[in-house]
N, C-alpha and C positions, 0 to 999 in steps of 0.2 A: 695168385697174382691179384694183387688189390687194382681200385677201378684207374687210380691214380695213373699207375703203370702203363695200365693197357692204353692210356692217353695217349703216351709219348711212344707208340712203338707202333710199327707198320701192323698192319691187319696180320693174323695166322692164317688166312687161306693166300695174302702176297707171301708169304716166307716160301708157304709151301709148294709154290706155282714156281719159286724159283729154285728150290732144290730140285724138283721135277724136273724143269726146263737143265739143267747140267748135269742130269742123270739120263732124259733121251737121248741123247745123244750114242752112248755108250749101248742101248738098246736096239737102237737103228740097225749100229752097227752087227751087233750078234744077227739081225734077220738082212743081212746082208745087204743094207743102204752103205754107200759111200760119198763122202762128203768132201771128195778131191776132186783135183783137176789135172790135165796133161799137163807133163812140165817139159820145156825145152829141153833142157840141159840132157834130161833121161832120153831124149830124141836127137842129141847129140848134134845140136844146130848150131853153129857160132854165135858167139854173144855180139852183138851191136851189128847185125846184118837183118837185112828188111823181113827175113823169115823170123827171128828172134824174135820183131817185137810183133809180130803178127802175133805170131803164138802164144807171146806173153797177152796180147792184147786180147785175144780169143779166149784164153787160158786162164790160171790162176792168178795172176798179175790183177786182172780185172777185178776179179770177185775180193782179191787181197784190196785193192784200192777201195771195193765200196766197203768193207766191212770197218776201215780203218778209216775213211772219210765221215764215215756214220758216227763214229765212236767221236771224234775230234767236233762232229756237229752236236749231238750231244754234251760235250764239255763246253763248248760256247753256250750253250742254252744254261747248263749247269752256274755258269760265271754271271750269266747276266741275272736270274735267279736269285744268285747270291747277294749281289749286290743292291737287289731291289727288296730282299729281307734285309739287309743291311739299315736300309734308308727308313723303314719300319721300327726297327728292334735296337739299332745303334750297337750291335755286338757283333766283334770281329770274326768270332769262333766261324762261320761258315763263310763270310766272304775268302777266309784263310782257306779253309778247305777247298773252295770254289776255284781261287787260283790256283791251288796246287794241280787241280782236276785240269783243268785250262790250260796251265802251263804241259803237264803231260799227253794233253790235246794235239797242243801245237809241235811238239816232239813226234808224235805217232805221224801228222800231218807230214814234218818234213822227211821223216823215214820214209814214208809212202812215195813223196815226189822223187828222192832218190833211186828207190827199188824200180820207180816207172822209168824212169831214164829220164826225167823232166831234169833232174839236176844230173850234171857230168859226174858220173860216179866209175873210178877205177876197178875197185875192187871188185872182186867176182860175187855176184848176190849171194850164192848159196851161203856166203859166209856176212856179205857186207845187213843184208834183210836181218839173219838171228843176231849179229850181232846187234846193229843198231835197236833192236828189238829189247835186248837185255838192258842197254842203256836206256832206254824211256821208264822200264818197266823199275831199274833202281832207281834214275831220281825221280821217278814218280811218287813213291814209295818212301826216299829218305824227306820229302819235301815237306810229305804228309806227316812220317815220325817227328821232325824237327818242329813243324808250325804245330800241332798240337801238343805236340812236348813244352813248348812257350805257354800255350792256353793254362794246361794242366799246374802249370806253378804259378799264375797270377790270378790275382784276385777280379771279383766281378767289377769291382769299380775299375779295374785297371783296364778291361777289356773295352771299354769306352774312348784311353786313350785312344786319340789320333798318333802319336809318336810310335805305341805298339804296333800299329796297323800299317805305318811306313815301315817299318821293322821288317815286318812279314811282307810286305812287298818287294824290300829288299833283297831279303833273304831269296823269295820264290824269283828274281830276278838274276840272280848269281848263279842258282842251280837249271835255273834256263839256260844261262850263256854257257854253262860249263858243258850241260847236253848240247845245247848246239855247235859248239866247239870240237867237241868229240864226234857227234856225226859226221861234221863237217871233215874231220879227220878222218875217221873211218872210211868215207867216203872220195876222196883223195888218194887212200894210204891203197899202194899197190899189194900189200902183204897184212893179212889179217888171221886171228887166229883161228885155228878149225872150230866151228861151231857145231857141226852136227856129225856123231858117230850110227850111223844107221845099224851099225853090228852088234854094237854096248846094249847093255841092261841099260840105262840112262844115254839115251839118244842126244840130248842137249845139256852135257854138264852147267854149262854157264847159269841156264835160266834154273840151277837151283838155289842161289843167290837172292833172286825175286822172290821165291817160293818164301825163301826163311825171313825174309822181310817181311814179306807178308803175315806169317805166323807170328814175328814176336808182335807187331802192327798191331795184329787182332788180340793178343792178350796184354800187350803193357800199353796199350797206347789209347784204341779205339775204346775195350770197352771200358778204363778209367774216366775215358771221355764223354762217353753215355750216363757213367753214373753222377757225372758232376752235371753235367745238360740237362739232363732227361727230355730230351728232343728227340722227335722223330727222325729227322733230318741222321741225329748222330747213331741213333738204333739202326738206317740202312747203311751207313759208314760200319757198320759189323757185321750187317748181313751183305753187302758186297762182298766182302771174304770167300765167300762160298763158290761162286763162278771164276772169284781172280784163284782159289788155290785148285781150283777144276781146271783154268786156263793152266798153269802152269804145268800141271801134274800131265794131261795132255802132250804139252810141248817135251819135256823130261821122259815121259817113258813111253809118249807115242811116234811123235813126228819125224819118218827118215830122210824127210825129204822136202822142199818147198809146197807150197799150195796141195799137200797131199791130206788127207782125211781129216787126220788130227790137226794139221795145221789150220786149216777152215774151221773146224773144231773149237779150237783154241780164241783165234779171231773174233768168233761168233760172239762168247764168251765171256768177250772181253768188251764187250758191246754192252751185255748185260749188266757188267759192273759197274760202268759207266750209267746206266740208265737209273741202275737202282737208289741211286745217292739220287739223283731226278726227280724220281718218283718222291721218291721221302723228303725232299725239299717243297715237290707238288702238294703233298701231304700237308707240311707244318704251313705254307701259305694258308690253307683252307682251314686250318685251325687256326692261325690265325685271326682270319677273316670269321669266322664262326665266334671264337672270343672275343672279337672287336665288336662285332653283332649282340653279343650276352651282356658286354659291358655299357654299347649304349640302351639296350633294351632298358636294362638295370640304373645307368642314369636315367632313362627317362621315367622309371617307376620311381627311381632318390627325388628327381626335381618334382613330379607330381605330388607324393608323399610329403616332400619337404612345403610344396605351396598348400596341401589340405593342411598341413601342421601349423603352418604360420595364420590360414585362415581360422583354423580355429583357434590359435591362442588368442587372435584378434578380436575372435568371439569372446571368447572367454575377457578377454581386460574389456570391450567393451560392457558385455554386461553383468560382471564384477559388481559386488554391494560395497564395494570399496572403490575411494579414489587412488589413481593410479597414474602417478606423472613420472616422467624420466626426462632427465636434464644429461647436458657436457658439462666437462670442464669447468666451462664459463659459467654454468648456473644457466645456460640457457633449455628454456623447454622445447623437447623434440616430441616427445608426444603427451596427450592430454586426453584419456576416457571419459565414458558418458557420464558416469557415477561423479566423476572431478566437476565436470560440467555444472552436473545436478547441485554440486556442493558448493562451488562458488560463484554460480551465476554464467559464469563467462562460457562462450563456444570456443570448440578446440582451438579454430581457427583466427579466434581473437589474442590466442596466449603463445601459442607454436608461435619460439623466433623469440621470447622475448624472455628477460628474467625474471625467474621462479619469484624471487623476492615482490612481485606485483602481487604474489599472493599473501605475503604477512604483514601484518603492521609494526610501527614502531615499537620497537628499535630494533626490532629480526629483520624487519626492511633492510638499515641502513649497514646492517652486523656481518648478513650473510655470507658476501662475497667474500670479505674476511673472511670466515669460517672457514669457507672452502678452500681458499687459497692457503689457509693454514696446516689443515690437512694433507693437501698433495703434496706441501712441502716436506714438513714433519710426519704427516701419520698419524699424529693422534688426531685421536675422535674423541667428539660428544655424542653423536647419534648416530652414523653410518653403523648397521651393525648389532645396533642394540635397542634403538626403539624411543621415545619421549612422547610429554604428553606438550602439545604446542598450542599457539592460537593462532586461526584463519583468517583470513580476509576477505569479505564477500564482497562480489562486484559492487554493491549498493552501499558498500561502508561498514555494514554491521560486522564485527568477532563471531567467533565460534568456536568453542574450545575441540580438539581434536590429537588423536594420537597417531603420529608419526614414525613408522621405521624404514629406514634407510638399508637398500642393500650395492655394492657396488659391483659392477661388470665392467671385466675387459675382455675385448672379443676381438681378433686380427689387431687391428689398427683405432679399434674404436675405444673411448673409458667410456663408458656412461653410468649414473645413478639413476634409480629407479627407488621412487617413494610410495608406501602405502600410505595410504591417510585413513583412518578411521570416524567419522564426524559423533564426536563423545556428548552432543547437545542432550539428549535425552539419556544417557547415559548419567550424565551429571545432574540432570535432573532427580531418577532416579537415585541416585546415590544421598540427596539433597532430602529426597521425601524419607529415608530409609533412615537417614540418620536422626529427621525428625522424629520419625514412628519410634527409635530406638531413645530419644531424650524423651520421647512424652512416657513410653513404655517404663522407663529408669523413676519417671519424676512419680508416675501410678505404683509402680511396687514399691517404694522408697514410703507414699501416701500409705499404700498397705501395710506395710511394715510398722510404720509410725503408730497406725489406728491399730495392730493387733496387741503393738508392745502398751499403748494407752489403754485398750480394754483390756488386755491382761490384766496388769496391774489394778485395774478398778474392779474386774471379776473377781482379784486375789483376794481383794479387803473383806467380803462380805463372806464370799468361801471359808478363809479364813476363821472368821466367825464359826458357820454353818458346822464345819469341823471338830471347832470347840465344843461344840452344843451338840454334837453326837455324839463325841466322844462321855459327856457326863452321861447322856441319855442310856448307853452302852453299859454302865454300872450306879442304874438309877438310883439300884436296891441301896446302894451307899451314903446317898442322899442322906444329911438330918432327917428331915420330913420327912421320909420314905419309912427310917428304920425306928422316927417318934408314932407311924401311922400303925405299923407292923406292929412295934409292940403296945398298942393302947388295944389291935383287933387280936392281939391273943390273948391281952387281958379280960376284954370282955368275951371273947371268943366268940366276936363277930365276924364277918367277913375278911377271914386271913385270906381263904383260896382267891377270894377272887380278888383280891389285893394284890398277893403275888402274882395272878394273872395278866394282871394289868401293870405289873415291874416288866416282868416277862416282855409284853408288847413292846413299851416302849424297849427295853431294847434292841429288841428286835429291830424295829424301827431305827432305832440308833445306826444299827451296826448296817441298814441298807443306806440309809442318812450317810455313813463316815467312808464306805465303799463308792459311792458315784462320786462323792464329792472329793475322793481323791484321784478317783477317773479323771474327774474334769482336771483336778490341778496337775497332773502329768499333761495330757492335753493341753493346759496353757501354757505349760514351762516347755513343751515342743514347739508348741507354735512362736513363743518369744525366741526359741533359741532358730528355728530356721528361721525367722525375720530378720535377725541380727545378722546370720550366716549369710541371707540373700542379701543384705544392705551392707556387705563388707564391715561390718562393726567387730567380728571376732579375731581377736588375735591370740594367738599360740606361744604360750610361756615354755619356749620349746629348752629342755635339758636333758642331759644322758642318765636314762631311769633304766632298773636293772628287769628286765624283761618277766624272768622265774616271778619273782617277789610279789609285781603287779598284778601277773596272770592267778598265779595262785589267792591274791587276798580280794581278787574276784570272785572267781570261783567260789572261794568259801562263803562269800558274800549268796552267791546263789544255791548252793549247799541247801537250805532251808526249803524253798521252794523247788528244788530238784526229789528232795525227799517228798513234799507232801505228794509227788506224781507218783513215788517210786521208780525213777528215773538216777540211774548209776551216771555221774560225773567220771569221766576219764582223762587226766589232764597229762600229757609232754612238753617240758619245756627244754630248753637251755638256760645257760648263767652266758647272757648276752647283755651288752651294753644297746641301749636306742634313743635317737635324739627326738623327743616329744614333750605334749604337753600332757600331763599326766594324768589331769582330771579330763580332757579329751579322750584319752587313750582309755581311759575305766569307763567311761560314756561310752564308746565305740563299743568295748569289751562286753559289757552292759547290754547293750539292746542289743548285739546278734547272741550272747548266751543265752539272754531272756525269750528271745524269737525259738530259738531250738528247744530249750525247755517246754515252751509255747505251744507248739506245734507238733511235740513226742508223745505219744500215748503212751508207749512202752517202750522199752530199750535202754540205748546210751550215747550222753552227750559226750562226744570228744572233743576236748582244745587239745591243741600241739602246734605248736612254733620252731622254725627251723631258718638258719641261714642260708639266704641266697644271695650274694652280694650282689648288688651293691643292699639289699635289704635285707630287713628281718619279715619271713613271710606267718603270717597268723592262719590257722586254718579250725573251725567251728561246722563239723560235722552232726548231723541229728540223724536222726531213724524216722522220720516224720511222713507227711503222706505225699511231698514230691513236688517240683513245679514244673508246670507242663513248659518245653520246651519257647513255644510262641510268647510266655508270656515273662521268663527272665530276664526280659532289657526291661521292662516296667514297673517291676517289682521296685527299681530303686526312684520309681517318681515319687511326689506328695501324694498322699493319701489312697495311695494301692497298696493292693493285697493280691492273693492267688483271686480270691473268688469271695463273693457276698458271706458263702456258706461256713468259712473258716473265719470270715472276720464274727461272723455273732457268735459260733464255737469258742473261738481262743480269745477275742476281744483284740483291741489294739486299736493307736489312732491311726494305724498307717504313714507315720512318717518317720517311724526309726529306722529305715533303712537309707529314707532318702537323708534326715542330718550323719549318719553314722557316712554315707559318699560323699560329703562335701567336707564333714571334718578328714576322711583319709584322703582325699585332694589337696583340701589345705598343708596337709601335712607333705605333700608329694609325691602320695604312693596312692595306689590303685584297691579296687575291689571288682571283683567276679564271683558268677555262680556256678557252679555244677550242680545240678540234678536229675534225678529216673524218679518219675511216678511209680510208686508204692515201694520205695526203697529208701530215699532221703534225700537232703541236699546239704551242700557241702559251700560254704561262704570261705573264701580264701581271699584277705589283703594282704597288703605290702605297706610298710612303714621304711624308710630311708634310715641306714644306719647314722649317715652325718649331713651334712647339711650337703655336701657335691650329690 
């Protein structure tokens, strides 16, 4: 049983106190207690003679009148009860009940005044008492099936009608008169039917009638009625069953006679049932009152909570690094933070009450109202929503550029906008100095650019030269004058050796002469060409070249120098189409096959190229000595290398990897590295099949 349950149901030591209490009874009697009284009639005393009513008076009459008086006081407590959960709860389900109890009250009451003699009653008790007794006992019973048989088919809003709850007062009003009617008959009628067989197995056929009311009561009616309630109240309306089929079963196969054992028994009983619906009414008050207690506890901790909440939003918008105003309708300002304050000069209490438009200047002054009124009509927005960059009004006159986002709220009855403001002064400032730093920075490398490609060009002319003049130095021995010198010293067969000696030198000389000075002119023709590449000056004679063709008459191109390492070329291609520019594409090709040759001691260069749409991917694997992980995003700046110590090993200006990334940008496609220290690195771009 979940905790729910045990909510709505009488305590487990009530249940059990009251199956106890209609089972001593039964005990009593085995130790030989009797719970009757003398009866006239067995004393064979005339009815309506001053001994009769002594005796009744003395007798069981009495004890029958308080048990049944008790019971009818009890149903009036039950009815008022009721009615005062009524005025609580607004649900008819137990005022219904209440009167059905009530109306069965005031039945038992009249049977009582009859049986005493208070009302002129003909018929002889012994039959007019059980009889009347079985009438209370059905419409008490059919009042209860009918009123919650109504409940049971309507719905919860429907239980609120007043029309339903005249319904059922009707109803419990009809089967009162019809009981009172029939008392009143019974009571009157000289001839009644036998009620009690004291010889029979079933002492009182009639009250098995009640009995089976009761039974189907407790399974078709009551406890459908518990499971739709779930009230304590309806959970004793099932545990009353227990003493009403205890009373009855008493009366049926105990009672032979008036005020005898079981009849007091029975009475007793019948008190209980009546009480117990009491109790469980006494119950759901106090629950009630317990969850009326939890509820305002519970608002008072909502209202507390709700006023720390709103005190600290209050914190919060007051000291906000943002301004923060909220307007109506009308554009008028409702409230105004510190930060707004700070921002336009003015105190809250100068702006609260008036329109927002005090804050902007011409023409958002004069536009505003429009605006907003254009909106609530239509709907569309400029700003509510989405944010603007606007201009401020400061109390003293001066602008301030500032960014603006509008959010809207409707709450019950109220519209209001609420604006952020962000004040962009120094924001704009900075943006100001940023784009300066960025023209002066463009106007400096544009001036670098300009001074490398001039000194190029005037390094080139003399280089030029210098090149020439090594190059003869190189094959001096060829020289006229060398070979007029050579042969006059073998004619005299003077100083040949050291002649040749001195050819020897100089080319020596020569050939270090023709080797820097072609250092440097690779070095100038990088440096011109990333000048060009940083100054936007290159452009890409981009056409569809067949991929194989290219790669291959590179390669071969490095074929020469792969040999003098002893270094195995490995080349993969396809017969792909690529849109580029070609002497780019052999440039690019170039200095990463040159780098991995570069950098191989022993091994093998790999190319191999492969489709990945939307590209064609290139990939330039070596065996070389690896680049450490920290330093692969560097590799592709100007003038870096792994390390000092590979650049005076392998030589290099350090910038073929940085034009070889700007030319595969230009082109649209990417470049990355892979590599493991002491295993190799692996250079893989991308070139764009077409121009998308």
């Amino acid at each position: 049983m979940n905790q729910s349950t045990k909510q709505t149901q009488l305590p487990v030591f009530f249940v059990w106190s009251v199956t106890v209490i209609c089972i001593i009874p039964i005990f009593s009697n085995f130790l030989g207690i009797d719970f009757g009284n003398a009866n006239p009639q067995a004393l064979d005393v005339p009815i309506h003679t001053e001994a009769h009513k002594l005796i009744q008076t003395l007798g069981g009459s009495f004890i029958h009148t308080i048990l049944e008086w008790s019971a009818f006081i009890i149903a009036i407590c039950i009815f008022i009860l009721a009615f005062t959960y009524y005025q609580v709860k607004q649900d008819i389900t137990i005022p219904l009940i209440g009167i059905a109890l009530f109306c069965a009250g005031v039945m038992d009451a009249f049977h009582t005044l009859a049986a005493d003699g208070l009302i002129e009653v003909i018929a002889d008790n012994r039959n007019f008492i059980p009889f009347t007794w079985v009438i209370c006992r059905i419409f008490h019973l059919l009042i209860m099936i009918v009123g919650i048989g109504i409940l049971l088919n309507i719905n919860d809003k429907a239980k609120t009608n007043k029309n339903n709850f005249a319904f059922v007062i009707l109803i419990s009003a009809i089967f009162g008169i019809i009981a009172y009617e029939t008392i009143h008959y019974a009571a009157i009628s000289e001839a009644l039917p036998q009620m009690m067989f004291p010889d029979g197995i079933i002492k009182r056929p009639w009250d098995v009638i009640p009995l089976i009311l009761v039974i189907f009561a407790w399974w078709f009616v009551y406890r459908p009625l518990y499971k739709k309630e779930q009230s304590i109240f309806a959970h004793a309306i099932i545990i009353s069953t227990i003493p009403d089929i205890a009373t009855q079963l008493h009366l049926i196969f105990g009672t032979t006679s008036l005020f005898d054992n079981h009849f007091n028994i029975a009475h007793a009983l019948k008190i209980l049932s009546y009480l117990i619906p009491f109790c469980g009414l006494c119950f759901d008050h106090i629950d009630i009152h317990r969850k009326a207690q939890r509820v305002k506890q519970k608002s008072e901790q909502t209202a507390l909570a709700l006023k720390r909440s709103e005190d600290q939003m209050r914190a919060i918008v007051d000291t906000a690094l943002n301004g923060i105003i909220t307007i109506n309708t009308h554009g008028i300002i409702s409230s105004f933070n510190a930060f707004a304050e700070k921002m336009f000069g003015y105190m809250a209490m100068e702006v609260i009450g008036k329109n927002v438009n005090i804050l902007m200047p011409e023409p958002y002054h004069s536009n505003h109202d429009k605006y907003l009124s254009r909106y609530l009509i239509t709907g569309q927005t400029k700003i509510i929503g989405i944010g603007r960059e606007i201009v401020g009004l400061h109390k003293n006159g001066s602008t301030f550029p500032a960014y603006l986002s509008v959010s809207e709220i409707k709450f019950q009855n109220e519209h209001l906008f609420v604006g952020v403001i962000v004040d962009m002064t120094k924001r704009k400032q900075i943006e100001a100095d940023l784009i300066q730093a960025k023209e002066e920075a463009e106007r400096a490398n544009r001036a670098k650019s300009e001074f490398l490609s001039v000194i190029s060009h005037e390094l080139k002319t003399p280089l030029t030269v210098i090149l020439g003049y090594s190059s003869v130095l190189l094959k001096s021995e060829n020289l006229p004058i060398a070979k007029e010198l050579l042969t006059v010293s073998k004619e005299k067969k003077q100083c040949t050796t050291e002649l040749q000696k001195l050819l020897n030198m100089f080319a020596t000389m020569g050939s270090k002469i023709d080797y820097s000075g072609k250092h440097l002119l690779t070095l100038i023709d990088d440096l011109l060409d990333i000048s060009k590449i940083e100054a936007g000056k290159v452009t890409l004679n981009l056409q569809f070249l067949p991929v194989d063709q290219i790669v291959k008459s590179v390669t071969e191109s490095m074929q020469i120098r792969a040999n003098e390492k002893g270094i195995e070329l490995n080349v993969s291609v396809i017969s792909e189409m690529v849109l580029a520019d070609e002497i780019r594409l052999r440039e690019i090709l170039i200095n990463l096959i040159e780098n991995a040759i570069k950098f191989t001691d022993k091994g093998t260069v790999s190319i191999s190229v492969q489709k990945i749409k939307p590209y064609i991917q290139f990939q330039i694997c070596d065996a070389g000595c690896g680049i450490p992980f920290n330093q692969q995003d560097t590799i592709f700046e100007k003038f870096k290398q792994v390390d000092s110590s590979s650049t005076r090993k392998a030589g290099g200006t350090g910038l073929g990897l940085a034009i070889s990334k700007r030319l595969i940008e230009l082109h649209g496609g990417k470049i990355f590295v892979e590599s493991e220290i002491g295993i190799g690195s692996t250079f893989i771009f991308t070139i764009p099949i077409n121009k998308k």
